[in-house]
N, C-alpha and C positions, 0 to 999 in steps of 0.2 A: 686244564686239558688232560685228557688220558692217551697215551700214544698207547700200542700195540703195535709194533715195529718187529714184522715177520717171526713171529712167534711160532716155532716148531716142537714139538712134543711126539716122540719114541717109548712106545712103549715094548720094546723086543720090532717085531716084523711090522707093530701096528702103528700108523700116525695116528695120532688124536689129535692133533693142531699141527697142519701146515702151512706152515710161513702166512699166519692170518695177521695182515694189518690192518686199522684202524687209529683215526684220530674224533675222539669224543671230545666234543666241541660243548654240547648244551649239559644244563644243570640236571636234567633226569633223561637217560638214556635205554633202550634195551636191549636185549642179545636173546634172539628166538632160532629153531629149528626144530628137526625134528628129535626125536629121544636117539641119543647117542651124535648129537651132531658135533659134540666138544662144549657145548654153553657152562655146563659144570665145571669141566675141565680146566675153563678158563678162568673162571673164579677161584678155584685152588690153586692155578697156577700166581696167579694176583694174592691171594694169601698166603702160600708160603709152602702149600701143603705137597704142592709137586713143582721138581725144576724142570727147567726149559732144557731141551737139546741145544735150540739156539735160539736170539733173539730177546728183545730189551722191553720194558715197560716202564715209562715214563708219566707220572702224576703231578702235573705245575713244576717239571723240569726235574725234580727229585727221581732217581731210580732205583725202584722199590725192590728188585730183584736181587740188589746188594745188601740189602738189611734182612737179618733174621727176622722169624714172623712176632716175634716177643716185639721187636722193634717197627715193625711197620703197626701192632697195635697201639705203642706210644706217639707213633709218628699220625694215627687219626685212621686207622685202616678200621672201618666197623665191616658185621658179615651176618645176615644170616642165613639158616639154611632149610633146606627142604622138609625136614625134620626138624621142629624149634629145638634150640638147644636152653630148655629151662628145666631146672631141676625140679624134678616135684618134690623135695622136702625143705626146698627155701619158699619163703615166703615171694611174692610179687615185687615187694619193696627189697628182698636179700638177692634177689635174682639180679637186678638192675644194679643194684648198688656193687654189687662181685663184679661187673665187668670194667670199674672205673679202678680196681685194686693196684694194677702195675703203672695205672696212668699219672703222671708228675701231676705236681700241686699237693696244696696240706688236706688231713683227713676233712677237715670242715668243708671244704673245696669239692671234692669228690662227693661230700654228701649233697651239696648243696647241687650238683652237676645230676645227680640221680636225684635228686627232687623233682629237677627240671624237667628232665627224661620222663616223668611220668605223669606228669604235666601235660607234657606234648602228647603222649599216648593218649590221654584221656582213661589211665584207668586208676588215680587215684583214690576210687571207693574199694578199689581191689587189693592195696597194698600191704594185708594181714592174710590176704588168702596164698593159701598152700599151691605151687603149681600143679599138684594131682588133682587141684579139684577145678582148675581152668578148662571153661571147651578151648576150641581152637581158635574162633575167634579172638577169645583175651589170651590166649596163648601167641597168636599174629601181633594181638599190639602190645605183649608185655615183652616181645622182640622188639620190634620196633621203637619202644621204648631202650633196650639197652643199646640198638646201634646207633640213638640219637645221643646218648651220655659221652659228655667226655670232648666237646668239642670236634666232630669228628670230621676228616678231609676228605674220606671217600669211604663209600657205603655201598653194600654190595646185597641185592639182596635175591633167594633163588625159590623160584614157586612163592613170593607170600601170600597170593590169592586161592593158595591150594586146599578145597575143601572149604570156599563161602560161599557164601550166597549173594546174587547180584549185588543186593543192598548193601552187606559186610563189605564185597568189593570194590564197590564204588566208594566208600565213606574211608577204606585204606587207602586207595589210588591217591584220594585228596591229599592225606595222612603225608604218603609220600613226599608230593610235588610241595607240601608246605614245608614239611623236613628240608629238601635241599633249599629252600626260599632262608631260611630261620638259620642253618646250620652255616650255609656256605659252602658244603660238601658235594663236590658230586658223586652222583646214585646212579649207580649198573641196574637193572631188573631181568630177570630170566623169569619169564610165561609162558604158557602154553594158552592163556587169555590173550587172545589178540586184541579184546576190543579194549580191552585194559593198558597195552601197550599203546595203543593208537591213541588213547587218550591223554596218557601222562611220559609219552619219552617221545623228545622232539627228532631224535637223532635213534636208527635201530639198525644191529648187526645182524647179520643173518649166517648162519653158517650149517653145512652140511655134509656128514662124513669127514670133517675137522676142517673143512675148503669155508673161503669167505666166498660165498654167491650173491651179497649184496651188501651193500652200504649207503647211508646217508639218511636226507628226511624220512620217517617214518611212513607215512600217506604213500610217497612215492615209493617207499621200499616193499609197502607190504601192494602194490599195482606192477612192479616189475613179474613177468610171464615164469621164469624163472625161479623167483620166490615162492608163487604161486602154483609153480609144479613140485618144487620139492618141498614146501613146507604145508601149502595149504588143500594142495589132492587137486591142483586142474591142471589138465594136461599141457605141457608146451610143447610146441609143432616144433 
């Protein structure tokens, strides 16, 4: 379970996250609004990258808020981001394999954990290719591939359908919902894909101008009147 237990975030005069709670119940989850609603925010704050004014985050009872981010990596915190973070002068197989580096267990173990990883991606005819010369596609799953490495407890991932094609995202969405099936981990998603949310996160947050406006089953959150005027453009009376 992921608690979010009134989570506040000050940035000078601005809120970016007021006192939003949730408790993430299912294995693949998502967090939608509109641009600038906090869904980012929230994710850096669950990484390490920004602290809370106030307020707790709890993952299977562990609270991740007290570990540095070097330590919530060890502890199974995978991420990626709207922007893949792959280097274009390692290889596909150097990319994956770099992010198992600070993780416990012997070198054999890590290789063998990044074997794996690239296995589940499906891009092992790709694992001598340069990341300069990936589209986005194998760029999506040679991420995906690194947040599956390593045994991971929760996985976070922001835009990964940004920039495919229905087919590319429907064949990730799977990608996904098997990762948390295979890993054990549960998976955040931030989309601006709705029909990709609706398919693969049984449970979706909603938030707007850093306010929770909705919570719970997906189906029903994205038919709340509410949702549907601040995120999706129909008016509420």
């Amino acid at each position: 379970m992921i608690v979010l237990d009134k989570i506040t975030i000050r940035f000078g005069g601005l809120v970016a996250l007021d006192a939003v709670s949730a408790e993430f119940t299912a294995a693949v989850s998502g967090i939608i609004g509109p641009n600038g609603a906090g869904k980012t925010t929230t994710m850096n704050l669950i990484s390490g990258f920004i602290t809370p004014t106030s307020g707790k985050v709890l993952v299977d009872g562990d609270d991740i808020l007290r570990m540095p981010p070097h330590q919530r990596t060890r502890w199974g915190l995978r991420r990626s981001f709207q922007r893949e973070q792959i280097a274009d002068d390692l290889s596909v197989w150097e990319n994956v394999l770099a992010i198992t580096d600070n993780l416990p267990g012997s070198r054999s173990d890590r290789r063998t954990e990044a074997e794996q990883a690239i296995d589940f991606a499906g891009v092992g005819k790709l694992r001598h290719r340069l990341g300069a010369s990936l589209n986005t596609y194998e760029r999506r799953l040679t991420d995906l591939a690194r947040c599956f490495a390593g045994r991971p407890r929760l996985i976070m991932l922001d835009e990964p359908a940004g920039g495919l094609s229905p087919e590319e995202t429907d064949h990730l969405g799977a990608l996904v919902v098997r990762m948390a099936r295979l890993s054990d981990a549960k998976v955040l998603v931030i989309d601006h894909d709705v029909d990709l949310i609706q398919r693969i996160c049984s449970e979706t947050l909603v938030l707007d101008f850093g306010r929770r406006i909705a919570f719970g089953p997906t189906r029903e959150v994205l038919n709340d009147p509410a949702v549907k005027a601040a995120y999706l453009g129909v008016e509420h009376a």
